[in-house]
KOLTI-185364 format. One record per residue (C-alpha): x, y, z; chain; residue in one letter. Coordinates in Angstrom, 1 decimal, decimal comma, always signed. Example, Ala and Ser with C-alpha at 12.3 -4.5 7.8 and 13.67 -1.06 7.14 Angstrom:
+--------+--------+--------+------+------+
:      X :      Y :      Z : unit : code :
+--------+--------+--------+------+------+
:  +12,3 :   -4,5 :   +7,8 :    A :    A :
:  +13,7 :   -1,1 :   +7,1 :    A :    S :
+--------+--------+--------+------+------+
% end
This chain:
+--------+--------+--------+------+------+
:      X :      Y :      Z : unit : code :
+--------+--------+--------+------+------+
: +104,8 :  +93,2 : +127,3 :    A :    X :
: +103,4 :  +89,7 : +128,3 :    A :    X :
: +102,8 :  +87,3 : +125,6 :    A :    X :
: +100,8 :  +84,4 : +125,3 :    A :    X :
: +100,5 :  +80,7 : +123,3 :    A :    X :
:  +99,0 :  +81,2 : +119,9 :    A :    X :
:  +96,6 :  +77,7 : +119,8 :    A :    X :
:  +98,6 :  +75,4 : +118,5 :    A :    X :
: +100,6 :  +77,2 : +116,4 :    A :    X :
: +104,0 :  +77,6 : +118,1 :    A :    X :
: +103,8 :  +81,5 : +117,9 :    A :    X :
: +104,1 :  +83,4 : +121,2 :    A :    X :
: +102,2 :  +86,9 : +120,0 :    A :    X :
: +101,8 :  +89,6 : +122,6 :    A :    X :
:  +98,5 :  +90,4 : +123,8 :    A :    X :
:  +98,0 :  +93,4 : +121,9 :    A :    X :
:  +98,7 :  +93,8 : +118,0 :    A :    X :
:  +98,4 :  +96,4 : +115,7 :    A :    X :
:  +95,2 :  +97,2 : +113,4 :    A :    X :
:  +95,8 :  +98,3 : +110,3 :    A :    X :
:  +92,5 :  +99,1 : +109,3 :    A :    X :
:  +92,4 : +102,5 : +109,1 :    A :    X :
:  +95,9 : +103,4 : +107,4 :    A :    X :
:  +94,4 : +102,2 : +104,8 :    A :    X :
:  +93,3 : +105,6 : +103,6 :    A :    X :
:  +90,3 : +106,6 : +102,8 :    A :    X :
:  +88,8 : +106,2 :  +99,0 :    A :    X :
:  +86,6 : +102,7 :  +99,6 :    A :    X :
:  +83,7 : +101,7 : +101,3 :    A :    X :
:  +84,6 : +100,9 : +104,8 :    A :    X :
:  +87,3 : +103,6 : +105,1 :    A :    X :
:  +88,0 : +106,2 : +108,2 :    A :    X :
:  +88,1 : +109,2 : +106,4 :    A :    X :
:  +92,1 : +110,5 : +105,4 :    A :    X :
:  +94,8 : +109,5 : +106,5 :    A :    X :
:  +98,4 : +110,4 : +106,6 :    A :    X :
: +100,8 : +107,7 : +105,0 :    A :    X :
: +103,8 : +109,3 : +107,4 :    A :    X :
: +101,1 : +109,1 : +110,6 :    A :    X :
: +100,4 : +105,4 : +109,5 :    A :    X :
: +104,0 : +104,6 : +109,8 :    A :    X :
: +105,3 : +106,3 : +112,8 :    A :    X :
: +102,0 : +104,7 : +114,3 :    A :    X :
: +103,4 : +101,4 : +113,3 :    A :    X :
: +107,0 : +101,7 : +114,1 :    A :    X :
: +105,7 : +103,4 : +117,4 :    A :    X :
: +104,1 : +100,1 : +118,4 :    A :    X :
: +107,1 :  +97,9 : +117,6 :    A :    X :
: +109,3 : +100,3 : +120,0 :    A :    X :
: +106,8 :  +99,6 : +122,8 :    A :    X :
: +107,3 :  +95,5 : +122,2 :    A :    X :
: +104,4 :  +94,8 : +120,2 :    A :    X :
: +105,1 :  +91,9 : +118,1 :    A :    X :
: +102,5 :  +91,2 : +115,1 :    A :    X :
: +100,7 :  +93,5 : +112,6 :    A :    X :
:  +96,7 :  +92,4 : +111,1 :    A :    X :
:  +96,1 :  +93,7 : +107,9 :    A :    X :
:  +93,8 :  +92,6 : +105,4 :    A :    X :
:  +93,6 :  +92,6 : +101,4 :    A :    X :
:  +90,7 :  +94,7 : +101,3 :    A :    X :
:  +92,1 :  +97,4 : +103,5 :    A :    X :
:  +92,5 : +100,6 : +100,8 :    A :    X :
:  +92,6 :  +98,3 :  +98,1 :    A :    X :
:  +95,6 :  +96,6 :  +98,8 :    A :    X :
:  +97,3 :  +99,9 : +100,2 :    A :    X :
:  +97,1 :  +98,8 : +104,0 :    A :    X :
:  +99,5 :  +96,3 : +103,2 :    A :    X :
: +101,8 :  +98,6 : +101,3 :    A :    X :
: +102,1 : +100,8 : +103,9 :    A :    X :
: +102,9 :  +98,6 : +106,5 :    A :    X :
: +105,7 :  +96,7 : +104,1 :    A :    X :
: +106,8 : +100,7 : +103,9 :    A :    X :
: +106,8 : +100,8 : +108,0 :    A :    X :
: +109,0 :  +97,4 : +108,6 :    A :    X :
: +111,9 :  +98,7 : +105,5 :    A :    X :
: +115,2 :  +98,3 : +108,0 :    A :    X :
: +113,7 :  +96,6 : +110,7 :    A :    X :
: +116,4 :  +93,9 : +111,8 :    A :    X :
: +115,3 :  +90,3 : +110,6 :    A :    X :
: +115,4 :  +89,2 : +114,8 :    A :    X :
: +113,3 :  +92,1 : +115,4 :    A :    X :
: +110,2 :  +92,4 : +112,6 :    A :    X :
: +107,1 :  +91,5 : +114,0 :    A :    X :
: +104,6 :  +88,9 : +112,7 :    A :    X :
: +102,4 :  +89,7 : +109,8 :    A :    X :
:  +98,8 :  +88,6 : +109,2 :    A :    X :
:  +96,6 :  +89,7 : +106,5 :    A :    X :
:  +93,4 :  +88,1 : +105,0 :    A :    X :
:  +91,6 :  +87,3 : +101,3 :    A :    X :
:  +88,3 :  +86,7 :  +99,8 :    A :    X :
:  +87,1 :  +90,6 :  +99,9 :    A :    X :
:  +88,3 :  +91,7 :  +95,9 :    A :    X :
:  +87,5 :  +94,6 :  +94,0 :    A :    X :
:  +87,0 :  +95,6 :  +90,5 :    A :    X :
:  +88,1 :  +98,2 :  +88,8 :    A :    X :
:  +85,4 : +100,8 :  +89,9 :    A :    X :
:  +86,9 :  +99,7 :  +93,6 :    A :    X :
:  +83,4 :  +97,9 :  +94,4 :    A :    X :
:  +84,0 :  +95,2 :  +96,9 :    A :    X :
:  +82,4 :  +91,7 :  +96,3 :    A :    X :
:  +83,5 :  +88,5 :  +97,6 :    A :    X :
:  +85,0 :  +85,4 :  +96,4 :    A :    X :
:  +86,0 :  +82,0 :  +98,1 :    A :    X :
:  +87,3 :  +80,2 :  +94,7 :    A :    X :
:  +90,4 :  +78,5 :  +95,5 :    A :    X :
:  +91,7 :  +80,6 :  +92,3 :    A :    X :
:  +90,8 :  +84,1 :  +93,6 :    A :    X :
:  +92,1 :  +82,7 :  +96,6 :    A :    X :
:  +95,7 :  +81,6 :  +95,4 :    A :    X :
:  +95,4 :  +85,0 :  +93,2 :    A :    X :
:  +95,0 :  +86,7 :  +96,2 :    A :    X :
:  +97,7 :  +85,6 :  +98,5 :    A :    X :
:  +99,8 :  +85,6 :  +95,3 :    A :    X :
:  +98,9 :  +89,7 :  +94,9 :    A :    X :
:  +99,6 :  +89,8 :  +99,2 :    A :    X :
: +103,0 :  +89,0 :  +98,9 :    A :    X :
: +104,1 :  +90,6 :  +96,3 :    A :    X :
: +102,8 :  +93,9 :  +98,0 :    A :    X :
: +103,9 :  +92,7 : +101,6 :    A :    X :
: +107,5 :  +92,3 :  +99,6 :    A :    X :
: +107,7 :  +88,9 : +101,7 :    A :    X :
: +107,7 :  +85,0 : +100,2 :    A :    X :
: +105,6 :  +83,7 : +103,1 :    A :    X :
: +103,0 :  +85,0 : +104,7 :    A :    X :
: +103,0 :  +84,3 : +108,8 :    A :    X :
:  +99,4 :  +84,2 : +109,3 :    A :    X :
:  +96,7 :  +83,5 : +106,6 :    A :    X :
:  +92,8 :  +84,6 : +107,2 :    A :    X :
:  +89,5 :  +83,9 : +105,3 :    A :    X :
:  +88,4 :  +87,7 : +105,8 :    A :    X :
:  +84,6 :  +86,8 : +105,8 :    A :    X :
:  +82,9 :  +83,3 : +105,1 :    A :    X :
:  +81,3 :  +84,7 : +101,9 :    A :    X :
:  +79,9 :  +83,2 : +100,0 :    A :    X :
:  +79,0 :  +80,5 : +102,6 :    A :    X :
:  +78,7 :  +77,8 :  +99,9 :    A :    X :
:  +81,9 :  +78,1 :  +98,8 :    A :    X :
:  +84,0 :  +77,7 : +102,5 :    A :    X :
:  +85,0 :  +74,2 : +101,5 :    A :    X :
:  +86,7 :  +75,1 :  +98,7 :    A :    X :
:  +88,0 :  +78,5 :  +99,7 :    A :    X :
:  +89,9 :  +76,7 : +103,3 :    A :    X :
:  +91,0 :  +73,9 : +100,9 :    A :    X :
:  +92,8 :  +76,1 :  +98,8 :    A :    X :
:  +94,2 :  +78,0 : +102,6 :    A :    X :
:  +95,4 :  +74,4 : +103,2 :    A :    X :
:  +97,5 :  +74,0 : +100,1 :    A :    X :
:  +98,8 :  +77,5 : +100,1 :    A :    X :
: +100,0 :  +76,2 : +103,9 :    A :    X :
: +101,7 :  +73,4 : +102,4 :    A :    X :
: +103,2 :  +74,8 :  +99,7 :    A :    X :
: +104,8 :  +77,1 : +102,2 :    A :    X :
: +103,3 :  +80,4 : +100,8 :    A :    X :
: +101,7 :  +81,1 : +104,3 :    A :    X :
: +102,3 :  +79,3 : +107,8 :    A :    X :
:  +99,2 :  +79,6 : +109,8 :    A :    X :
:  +95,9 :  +79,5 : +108,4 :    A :    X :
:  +93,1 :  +80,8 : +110,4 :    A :    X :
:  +89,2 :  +82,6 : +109,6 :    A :    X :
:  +87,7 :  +86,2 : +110,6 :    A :    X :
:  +83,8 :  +86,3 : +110,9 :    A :    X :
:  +83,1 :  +82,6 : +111,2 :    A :    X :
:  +80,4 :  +80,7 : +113,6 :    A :    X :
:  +80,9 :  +77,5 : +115,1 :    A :    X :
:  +78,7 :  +75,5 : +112,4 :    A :    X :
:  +80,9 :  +77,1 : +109,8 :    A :    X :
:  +84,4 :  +76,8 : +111,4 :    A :    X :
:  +83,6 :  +72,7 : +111,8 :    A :    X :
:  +82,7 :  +72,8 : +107,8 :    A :    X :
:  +86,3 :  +74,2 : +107,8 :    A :    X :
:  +87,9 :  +71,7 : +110,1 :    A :    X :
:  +86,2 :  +68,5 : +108,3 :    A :    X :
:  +89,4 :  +69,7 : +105,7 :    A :    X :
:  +91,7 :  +71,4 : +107,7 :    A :    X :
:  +92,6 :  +72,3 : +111,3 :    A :    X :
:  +92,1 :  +75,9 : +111,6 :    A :    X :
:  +94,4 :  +78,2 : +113,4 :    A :    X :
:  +93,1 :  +81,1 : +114,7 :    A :    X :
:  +89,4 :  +82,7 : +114,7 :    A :    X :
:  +89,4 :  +86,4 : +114,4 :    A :    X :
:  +85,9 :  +87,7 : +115,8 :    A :    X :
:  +84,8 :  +91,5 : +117,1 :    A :    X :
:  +84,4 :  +91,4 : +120,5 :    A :    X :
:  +84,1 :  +94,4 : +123,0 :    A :    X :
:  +81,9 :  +95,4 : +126,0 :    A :    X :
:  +79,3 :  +96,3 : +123,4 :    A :    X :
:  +79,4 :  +93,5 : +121,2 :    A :    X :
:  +79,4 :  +90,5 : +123,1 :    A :    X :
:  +77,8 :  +87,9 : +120,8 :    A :    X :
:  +81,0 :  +85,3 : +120,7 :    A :    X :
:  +80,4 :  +84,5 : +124,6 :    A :    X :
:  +78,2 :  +81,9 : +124,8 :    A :    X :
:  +79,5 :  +79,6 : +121,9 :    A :    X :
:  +82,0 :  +81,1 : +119,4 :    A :    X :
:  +84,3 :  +81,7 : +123,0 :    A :    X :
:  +84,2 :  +78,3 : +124,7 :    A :    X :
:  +84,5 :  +76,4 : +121,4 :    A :    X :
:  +87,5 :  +77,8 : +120,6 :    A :    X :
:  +88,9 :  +76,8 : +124,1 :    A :    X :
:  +88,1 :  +73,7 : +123,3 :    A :    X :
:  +89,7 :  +73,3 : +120,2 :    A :    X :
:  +92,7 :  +75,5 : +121,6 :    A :    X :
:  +91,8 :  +78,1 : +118,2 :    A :    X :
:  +94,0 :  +81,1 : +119,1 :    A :    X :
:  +91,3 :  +84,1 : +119,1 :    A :    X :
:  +92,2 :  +87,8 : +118,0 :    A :    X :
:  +89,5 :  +89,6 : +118,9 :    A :    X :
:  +88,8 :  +93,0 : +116,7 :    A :    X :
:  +87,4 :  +96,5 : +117,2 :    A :    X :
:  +87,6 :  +96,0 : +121,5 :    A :    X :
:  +87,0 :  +99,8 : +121,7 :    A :    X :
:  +83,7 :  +99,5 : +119,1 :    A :    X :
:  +86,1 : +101,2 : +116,2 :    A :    X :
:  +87,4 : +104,2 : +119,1 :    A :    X :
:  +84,0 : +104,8 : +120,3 :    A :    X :
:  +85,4 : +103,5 : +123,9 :    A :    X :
:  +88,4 : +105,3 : +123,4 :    A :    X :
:  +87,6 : +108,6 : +125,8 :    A :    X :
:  +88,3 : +110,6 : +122,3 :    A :    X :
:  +84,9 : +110,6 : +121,1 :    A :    X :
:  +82,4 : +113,4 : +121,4 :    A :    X :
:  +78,9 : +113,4 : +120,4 :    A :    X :
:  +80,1 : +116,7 : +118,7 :    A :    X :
:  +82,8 : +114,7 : +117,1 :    A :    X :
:  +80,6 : +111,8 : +115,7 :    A :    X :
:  +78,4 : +114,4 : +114,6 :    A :    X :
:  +81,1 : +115,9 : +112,5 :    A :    X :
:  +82,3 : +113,0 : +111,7 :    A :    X :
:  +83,8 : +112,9 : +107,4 :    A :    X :
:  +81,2 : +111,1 : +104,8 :    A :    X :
:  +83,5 : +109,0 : +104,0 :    A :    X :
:  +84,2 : +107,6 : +107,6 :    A :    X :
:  +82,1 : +104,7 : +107,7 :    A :    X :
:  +81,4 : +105,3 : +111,4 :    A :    X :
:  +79,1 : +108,3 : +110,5 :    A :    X :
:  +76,6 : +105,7 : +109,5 :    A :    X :
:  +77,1 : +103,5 : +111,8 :    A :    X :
:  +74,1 : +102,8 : +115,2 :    A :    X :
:  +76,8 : +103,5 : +117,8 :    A :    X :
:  +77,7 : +106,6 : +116,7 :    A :    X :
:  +74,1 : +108,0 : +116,4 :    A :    X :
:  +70,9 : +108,7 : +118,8 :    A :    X :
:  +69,8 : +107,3 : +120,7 :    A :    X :
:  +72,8 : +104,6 : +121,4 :    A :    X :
:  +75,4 : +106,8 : +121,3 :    A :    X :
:  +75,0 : +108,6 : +124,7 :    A :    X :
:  +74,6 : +105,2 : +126,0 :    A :    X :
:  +77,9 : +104,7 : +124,7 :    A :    X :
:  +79,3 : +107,8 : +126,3 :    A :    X :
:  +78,0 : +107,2 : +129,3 :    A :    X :
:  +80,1 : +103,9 : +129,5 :    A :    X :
:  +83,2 : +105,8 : +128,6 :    A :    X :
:  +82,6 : +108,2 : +131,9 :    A :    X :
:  +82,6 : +104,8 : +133,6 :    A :    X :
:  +85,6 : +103,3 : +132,3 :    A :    X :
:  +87,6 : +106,7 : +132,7 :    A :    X :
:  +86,1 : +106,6 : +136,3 :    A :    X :
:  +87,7 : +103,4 : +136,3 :    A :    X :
:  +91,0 : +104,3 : +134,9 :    A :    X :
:  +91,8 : +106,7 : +136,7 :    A :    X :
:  +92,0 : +104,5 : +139,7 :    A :    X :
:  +95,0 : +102,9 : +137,5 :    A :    X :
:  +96,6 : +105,8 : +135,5 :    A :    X :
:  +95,2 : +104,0 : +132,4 :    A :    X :
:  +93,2 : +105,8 : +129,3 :    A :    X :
:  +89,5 : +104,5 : +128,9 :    A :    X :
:  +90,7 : +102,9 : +125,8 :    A :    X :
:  +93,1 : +100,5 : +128,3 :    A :    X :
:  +90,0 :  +99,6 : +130,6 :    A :    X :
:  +88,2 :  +98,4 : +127,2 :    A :    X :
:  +90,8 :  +96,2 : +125,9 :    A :    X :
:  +92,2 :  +94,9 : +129,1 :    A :    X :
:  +88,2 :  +93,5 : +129,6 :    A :    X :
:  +88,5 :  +91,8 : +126,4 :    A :    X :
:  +91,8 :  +89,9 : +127,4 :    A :    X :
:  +90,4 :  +89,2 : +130,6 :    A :    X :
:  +87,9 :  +85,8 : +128,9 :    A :    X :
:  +90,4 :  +82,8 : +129,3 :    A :    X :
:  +89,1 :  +82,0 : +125,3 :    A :    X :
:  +91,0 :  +85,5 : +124,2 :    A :    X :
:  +94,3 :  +86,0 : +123,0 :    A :    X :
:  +94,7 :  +89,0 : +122,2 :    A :    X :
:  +93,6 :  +92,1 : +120,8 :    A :    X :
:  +94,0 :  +93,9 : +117,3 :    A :    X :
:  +94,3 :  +97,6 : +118,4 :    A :    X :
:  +94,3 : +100,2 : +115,7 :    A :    X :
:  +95,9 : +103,7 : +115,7 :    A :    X :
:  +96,5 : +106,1 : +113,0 :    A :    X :
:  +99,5 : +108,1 : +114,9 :    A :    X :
: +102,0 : +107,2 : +117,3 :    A :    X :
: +100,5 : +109,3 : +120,1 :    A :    X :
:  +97,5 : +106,9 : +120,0 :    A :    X :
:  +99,5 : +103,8 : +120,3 :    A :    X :
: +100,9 : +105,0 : +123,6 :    A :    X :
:  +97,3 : +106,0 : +125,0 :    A :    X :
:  +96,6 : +102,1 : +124,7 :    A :    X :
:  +99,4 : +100,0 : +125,3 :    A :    X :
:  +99,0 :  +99,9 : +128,5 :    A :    X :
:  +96,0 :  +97,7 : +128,7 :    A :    X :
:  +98,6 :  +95,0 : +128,4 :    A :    X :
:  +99,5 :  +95,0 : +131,6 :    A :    X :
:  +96,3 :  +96,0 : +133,6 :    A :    X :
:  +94,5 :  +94,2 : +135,6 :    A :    X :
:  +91,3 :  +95,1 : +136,6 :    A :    X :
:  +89,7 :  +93,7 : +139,8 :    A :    X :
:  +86,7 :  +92,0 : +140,2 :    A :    X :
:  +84,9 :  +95,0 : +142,0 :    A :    X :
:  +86,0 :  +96,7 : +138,9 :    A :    X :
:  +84,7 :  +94,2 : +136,0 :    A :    X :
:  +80,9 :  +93,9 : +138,4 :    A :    X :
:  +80,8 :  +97,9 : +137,9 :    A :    X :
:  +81,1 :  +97,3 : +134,2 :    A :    X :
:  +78,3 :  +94,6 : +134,3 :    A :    X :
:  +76,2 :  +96,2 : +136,2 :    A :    X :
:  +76,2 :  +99,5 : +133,9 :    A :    X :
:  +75,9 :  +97,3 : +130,8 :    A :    X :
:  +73,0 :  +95,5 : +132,5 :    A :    X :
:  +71,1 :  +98,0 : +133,4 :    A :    X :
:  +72,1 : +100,7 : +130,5 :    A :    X :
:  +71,4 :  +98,4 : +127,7 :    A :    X :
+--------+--------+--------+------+------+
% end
């Protein structure tokens, strides 16, 4: 699997990484419905097999149980072989298990502090502000990234969520890393300043959700949305209900049009788009079993022409 520079980092990640998202279970506000620990992890391992070579994973994820099962996944994976590992703060939860956020540089050393104890690791390779809330306390939540960097707790430090306005707020303290944004065919708000700023500043971008959260996978139904578990956050979501989502489906007949042409999955058209923009590095692709990783590795390595990506516009242009 092709890799690429991480900014300025000295990391060479591979152009599609694992999302742990959805192993975290369900049981909190933004999970994906149940989930089987012993899927989660032959999902993971599956990926490494196939040469992907970092996992993002984030605090919040389950409450902090993302992050265990992923530790659980890597147990007796050979030192020269473990992938990175990124995960994220600032999203905490009480008690109850309602979610608020917190930029103090103590919740934020607290944080990492709780990170690698349940990561089992002493440094973390990539470090993220999960969301740049609240906004008046970025300064002191990324000065507190940039001594947790040079105290050696965490490598890389980068942000998730941020604008431009924000990330130079950051950089006034700091030089930031890497910028994790969404970014699919249907959510396409980074390109015309988030995208080329980053260039500039050579900010390696992970772009998340690239299938809109598997609605571009070619799995989806409008009888499986419909059916779709309370306590799957996508059941409340616009893109999975009337009238956008048979927009949305009608996109995913293209893109299986497409990849057929290719022997790739819809799911591969939609991510190999994303890594298509020169500002993109890759692309955090979640699964929750091992068959699914294989249906999307292969955007990788496929390239799609340009008679192929002025299909796609036009649809987009004149669907939406």
């Amino acid at each position: 699997m092709q890799t690429r520079k991480f900014g300025n980092t000295g990391m060479e990640t591979t152009t599609i990484g694992f999302g742990s998202w959805a192993v975290g279970g369900s049981g909190w506000a933004a999970g994906w419905g149940p989930q089987d620990d012993e899927e989660s992890v032959g999902a993971i391992r599956r990926a490494l097999e196939l040469g992907i070579n970092w996992i993002d994973t984030a605090a919040v994820y389950g409450l902090g149980h993302s992050e265990e099962v992923v530790v659980r996944a890597l147990k007796g994976v050979p030192e020269g072989e473990r992938p990175y590992v990124f995960t994220k703060c600032s999203m905490i939860w009480d008690e109850n298990g309602e979610i608020g956020h917190n930029l103090k540089a103590d919740s934020v050393k607290r944080e990492c502090e709780e990170s690698l104890r349940r990561l089992n690791t002493d440094v973390i390779d990539l470090y993220q502000i999960h969301w740049p809330n609240p906004d008046e306390e970025i300064e002191e939540g990324w000065q507190a990234m940039a001594e947790l960097k040079e105290e050696g707790k965490v490598r890389h430090i980068g942000v998730s969520n941020f604008d431009v306005s924000q990330m130079k707020r950051a950089q006034a303290i700091a030089s930031i890393d890497s910028l994790q944004p969404p970014y699919s065919m249907l959510d396409r708000g980074i390109e015309d300043e988030i995208l080329p700023y980053c260039r500039e500043q050579n900010i390696a971008v992970i772009i998340y959700s690239p299938m809109k959260s598997g609605l571009l996978t070619g799995k989806m139904t409008k009888k499986r949305a419909e059916s779709l578990p309370e306590d799957d956050w996508r059941s409340r979501a616009r893109a999975f209900n009337e009238p956008q989502l048979s927009k949305n489906l009608g996109l995913v007949d293209l893109l299986r049009e497409i990849g057929g042409r290719h022997d790739a999955s819809p799911a591969e058209v939609a991510i190999a788009w994303t890594l298509l923009h020169p500002a993109v590095t890759a692309a955090i692709v979640g699964a929750r079993r091992p068959d699914q990783v294989d249906g999307v590795v292969g955007a990788a390595d496929l390239k799609l022409s340009d008679d192929e990506v002025g299909e796609i516009e036009t649809f987009l242009a004149e669907s939406y």
